[in-house]
C-alpha positions as CSV (number, residue, x, y, z in Angstrom):
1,X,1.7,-15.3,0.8
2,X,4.5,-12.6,1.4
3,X,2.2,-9.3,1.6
4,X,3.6,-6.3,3.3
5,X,1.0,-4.3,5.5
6,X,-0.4,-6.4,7.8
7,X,-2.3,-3.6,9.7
8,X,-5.9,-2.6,8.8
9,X,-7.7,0.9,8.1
10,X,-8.8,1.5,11.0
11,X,-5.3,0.5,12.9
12,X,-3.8,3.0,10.7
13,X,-5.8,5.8,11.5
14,X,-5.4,4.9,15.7
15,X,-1.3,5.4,15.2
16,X,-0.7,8.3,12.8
17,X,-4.6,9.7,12.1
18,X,-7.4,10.0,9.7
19,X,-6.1,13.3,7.9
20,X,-2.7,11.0,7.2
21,X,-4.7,7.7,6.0
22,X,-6.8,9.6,3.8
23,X,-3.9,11.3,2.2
24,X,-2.4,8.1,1.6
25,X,-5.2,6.9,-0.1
26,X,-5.1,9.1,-2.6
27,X,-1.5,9.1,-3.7
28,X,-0.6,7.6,-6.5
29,X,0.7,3.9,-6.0
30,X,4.0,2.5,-7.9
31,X,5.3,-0.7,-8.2
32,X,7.8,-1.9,-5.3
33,X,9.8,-4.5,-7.5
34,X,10.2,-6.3,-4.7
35,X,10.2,-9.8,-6.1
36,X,7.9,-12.3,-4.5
37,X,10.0,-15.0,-3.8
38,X,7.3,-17.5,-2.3
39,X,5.1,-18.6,-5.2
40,X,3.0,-15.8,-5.2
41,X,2.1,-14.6,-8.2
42,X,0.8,-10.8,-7.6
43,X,2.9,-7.7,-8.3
44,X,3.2,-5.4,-5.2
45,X,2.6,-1.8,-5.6
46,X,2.9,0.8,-2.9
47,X,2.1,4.3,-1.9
48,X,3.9,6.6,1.1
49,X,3.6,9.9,3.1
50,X,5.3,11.4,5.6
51,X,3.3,12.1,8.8
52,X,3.7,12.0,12.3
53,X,2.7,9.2,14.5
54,X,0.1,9.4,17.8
55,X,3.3,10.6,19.6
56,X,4.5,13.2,17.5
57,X,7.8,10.9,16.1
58,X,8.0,11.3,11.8
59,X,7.2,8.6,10.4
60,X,6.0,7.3,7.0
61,X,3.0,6.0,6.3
62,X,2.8,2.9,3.4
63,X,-0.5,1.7,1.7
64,X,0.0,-1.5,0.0
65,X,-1.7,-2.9,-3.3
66,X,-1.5,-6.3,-4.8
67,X,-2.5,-7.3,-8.5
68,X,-2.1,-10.5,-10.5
69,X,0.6,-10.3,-12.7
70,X,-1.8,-11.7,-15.7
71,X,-4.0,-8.5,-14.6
72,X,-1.2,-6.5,-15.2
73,X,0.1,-7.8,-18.3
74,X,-3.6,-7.8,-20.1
75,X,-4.1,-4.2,-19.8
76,X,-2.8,-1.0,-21.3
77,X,-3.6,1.3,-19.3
78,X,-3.1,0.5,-15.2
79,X,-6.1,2.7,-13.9
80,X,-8.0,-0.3,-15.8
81,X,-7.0,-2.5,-12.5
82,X,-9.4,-2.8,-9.4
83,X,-8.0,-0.6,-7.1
84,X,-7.8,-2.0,-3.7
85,X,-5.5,-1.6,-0.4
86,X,-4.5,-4.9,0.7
87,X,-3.2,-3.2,4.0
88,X,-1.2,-0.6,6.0
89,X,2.5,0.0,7.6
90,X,4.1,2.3,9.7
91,X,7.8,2.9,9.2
């Protein structure tokens, strides 16, 4: 499996803060189109913000989503999907 955001909520929240995880978590996520490469099947969709870290360095904050690709491709509409961050990154 090639996901991106191997760190948890709670991780998250110990290196940039609660005000900058909850702000990711409600942006709007897009698709990445990076192309998975491994067998994996899911389409990778992604959502940023700029913060600062624990030690006041900018950085940007990435919450990662992964949905089937049959998922995707049976629905009309997107907000249809389950919803669901599949992890965090700081970059």
């Amino acid at each position: 499996m090639s996901t991106k955001g191997e760190m948890n909520r709670e991780q998250a929240v110990a290196m940039v803060g609660e005000v900058a995880v909850d702000k990711v978590e409600r942006e709007n996520c897009e698709f990445t189109n990076r192309v998975q490469c491994d067998g994996d099947t899911r389409t990778e969709f992604a959502a940023s913000v700029r913060c600062e870290d624990r030690e006041g360095n900018e950085v940007t904050l990435v919450a990662y989503y992964y949905q089937e690709q049959a998922e995707v491709d049976a629905v009309e509409n997107l907000d249809e999907l389950n919803w669901e961050i599949s992890g965090y990154e700081v970059v």
